[in-house]
Backbone as numpy.savetxt, mean C-alpha at the origin, in Angstrom:
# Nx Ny Nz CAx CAy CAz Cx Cy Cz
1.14 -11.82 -6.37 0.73 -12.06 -5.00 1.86 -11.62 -4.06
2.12 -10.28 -2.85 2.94 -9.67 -2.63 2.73 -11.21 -0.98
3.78 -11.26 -0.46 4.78 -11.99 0.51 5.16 -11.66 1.60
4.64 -11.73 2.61 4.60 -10.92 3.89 5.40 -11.76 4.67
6.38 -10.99 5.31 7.64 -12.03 6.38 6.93 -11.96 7.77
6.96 -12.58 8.48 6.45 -12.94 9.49 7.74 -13.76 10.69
7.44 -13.02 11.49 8.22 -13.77 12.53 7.76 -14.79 12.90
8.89 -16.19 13.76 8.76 -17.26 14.39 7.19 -16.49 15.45
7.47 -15.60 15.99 6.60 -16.19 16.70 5.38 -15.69 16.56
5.25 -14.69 15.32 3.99 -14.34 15.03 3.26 -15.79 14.06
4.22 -16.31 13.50 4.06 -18.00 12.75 2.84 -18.66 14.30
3.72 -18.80 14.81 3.01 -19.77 16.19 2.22 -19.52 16.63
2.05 -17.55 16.22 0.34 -17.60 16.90 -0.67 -17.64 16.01
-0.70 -18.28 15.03 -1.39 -18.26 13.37 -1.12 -17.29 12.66
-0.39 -16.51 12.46 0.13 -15.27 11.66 1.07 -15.37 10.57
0.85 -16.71 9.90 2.30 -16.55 8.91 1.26 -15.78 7.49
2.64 -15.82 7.10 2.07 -15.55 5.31 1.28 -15.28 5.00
0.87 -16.70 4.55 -0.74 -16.38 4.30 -1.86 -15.40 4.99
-1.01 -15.70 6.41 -3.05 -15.36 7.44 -2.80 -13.57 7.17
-1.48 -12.90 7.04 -1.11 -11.39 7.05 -1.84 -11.36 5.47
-1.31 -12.17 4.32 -2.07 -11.56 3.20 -3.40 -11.55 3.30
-4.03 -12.34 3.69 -5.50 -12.84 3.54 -6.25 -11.15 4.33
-5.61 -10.70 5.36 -5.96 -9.57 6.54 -6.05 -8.52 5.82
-4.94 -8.02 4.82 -4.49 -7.33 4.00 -5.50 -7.12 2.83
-5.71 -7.98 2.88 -7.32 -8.38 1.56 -7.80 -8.10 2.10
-8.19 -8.60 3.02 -10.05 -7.99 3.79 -9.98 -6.47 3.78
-9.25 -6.19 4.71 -8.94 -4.64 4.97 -9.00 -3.73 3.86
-8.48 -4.25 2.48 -7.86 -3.03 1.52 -9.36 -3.31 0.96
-9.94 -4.57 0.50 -11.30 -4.86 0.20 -12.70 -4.18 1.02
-12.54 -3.66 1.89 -13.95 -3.29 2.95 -14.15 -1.90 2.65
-15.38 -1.90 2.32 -16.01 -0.81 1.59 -15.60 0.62 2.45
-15.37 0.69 3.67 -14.93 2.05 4.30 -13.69 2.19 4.03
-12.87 1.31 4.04 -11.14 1.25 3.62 -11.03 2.79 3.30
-9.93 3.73 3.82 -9.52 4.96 3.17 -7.95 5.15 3.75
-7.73 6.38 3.27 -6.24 6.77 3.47 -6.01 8.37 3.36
-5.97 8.62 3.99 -5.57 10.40 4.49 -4.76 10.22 3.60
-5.39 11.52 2.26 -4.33 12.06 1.67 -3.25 12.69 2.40
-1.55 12.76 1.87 -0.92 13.40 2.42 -0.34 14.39 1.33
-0.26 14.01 -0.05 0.21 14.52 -0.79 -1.00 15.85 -1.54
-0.89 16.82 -2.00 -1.72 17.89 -2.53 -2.30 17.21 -3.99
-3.37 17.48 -3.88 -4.26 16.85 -5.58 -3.21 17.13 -6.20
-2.88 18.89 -6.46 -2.08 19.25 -7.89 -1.13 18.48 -8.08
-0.11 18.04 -6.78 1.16 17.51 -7.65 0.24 15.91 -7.50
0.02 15.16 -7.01 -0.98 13.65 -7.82 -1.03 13.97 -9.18
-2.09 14.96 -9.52 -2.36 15.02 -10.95 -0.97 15.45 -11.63
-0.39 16.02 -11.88 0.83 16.40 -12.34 1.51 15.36 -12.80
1.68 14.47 -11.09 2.57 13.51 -11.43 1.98 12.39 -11.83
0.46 12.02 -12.10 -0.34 10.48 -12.13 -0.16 9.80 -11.53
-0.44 9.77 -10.36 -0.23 9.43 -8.79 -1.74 9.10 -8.43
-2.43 7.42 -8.32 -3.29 7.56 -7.54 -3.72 8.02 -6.60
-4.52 7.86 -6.04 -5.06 8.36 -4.33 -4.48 7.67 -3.93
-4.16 7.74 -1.90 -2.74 6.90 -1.44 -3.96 5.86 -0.82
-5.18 5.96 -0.82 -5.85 4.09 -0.55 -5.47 3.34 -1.90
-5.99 4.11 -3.05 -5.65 3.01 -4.10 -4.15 2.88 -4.34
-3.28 3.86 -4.18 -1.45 3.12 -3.69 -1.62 1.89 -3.10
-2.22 1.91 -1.59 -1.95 0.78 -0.88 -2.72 -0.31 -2.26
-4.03 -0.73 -2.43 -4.42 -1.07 -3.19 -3.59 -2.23 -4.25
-2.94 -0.80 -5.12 -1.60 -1.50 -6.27 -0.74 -1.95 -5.53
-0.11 -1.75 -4.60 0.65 -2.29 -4.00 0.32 -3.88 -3.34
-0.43 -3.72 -2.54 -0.92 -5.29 -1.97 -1.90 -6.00 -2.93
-2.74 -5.76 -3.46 -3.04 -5.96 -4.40 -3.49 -5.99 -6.09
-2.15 -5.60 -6.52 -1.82 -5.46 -7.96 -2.88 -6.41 -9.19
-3.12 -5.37 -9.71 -4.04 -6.63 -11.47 -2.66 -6.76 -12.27
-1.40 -5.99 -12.31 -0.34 -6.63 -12.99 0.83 -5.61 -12.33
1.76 -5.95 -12.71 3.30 -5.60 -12.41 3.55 -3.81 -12.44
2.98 -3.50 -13.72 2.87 -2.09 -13.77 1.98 -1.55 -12.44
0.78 -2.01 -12.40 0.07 -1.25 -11.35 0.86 -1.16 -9.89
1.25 -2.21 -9.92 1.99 -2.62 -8.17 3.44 -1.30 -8.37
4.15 -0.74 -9.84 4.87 -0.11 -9.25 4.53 1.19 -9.42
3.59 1.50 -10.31 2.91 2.72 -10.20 2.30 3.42 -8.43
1.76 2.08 -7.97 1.72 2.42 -6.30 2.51 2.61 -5.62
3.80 1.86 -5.46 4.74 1.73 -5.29 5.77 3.28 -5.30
5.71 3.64 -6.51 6.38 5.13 -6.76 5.82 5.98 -5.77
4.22 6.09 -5.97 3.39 7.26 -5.68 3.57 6.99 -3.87
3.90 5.70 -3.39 3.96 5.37 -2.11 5.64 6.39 -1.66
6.55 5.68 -2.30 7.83 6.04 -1.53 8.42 7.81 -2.11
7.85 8.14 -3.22 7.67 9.54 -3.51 7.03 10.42 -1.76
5.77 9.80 -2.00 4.90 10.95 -0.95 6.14 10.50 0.37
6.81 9.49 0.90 7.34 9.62 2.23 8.61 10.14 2.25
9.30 10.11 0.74 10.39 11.10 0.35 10.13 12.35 0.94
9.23 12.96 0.49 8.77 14.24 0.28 8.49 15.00 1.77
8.01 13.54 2.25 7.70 13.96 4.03 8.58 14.30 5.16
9.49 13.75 4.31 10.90 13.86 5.12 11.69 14.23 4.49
12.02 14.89 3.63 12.20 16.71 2.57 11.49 17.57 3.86
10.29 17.64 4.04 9.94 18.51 4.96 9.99 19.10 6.03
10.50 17.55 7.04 10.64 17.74 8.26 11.19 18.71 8.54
């Protein structure tokens, strides 16, 4: 279950913890949910790199430890890479 920091005063306006994970669920859960590829199929496949919705996905919501860093990689890889480019 990933842990979202929250400021004092996002706390005070109902925004702690919990209410950001619970948002995070809905959102990654709702059947339109997507994510502009940024990275090219070939290197994904190459590298076994989900699609970057199902990144977010493993990431916020992981079925175990491996999946969360498998997203995780394929997440901070593609923004490596983005900024390689600039």
């Amino acid at each position: 279950q990933p842990v979202y920091r929250t400021s004092e005063k996002l706390t005070q306006r109902g925004l702690s913890s919990a209410g950001l994970a619970k948002a995070v669920r809905t959102l990654l859960a709702h059947p339109q949910f997507s994510a502009a590829e940024r990275l090219p199929e070939s290197i994904r496949t190459e590298l076994k790199f989900p699609s970057r919705a199902d990144a977010f996905r493993q990431v916020h919501a992981p079925q175990n430890a491996e999946e969360a860093e498998r997203g995780r990689r394929s997440l901070k890889f593609e923004e490596l890479l983005l900024l390689q480019i600039k």
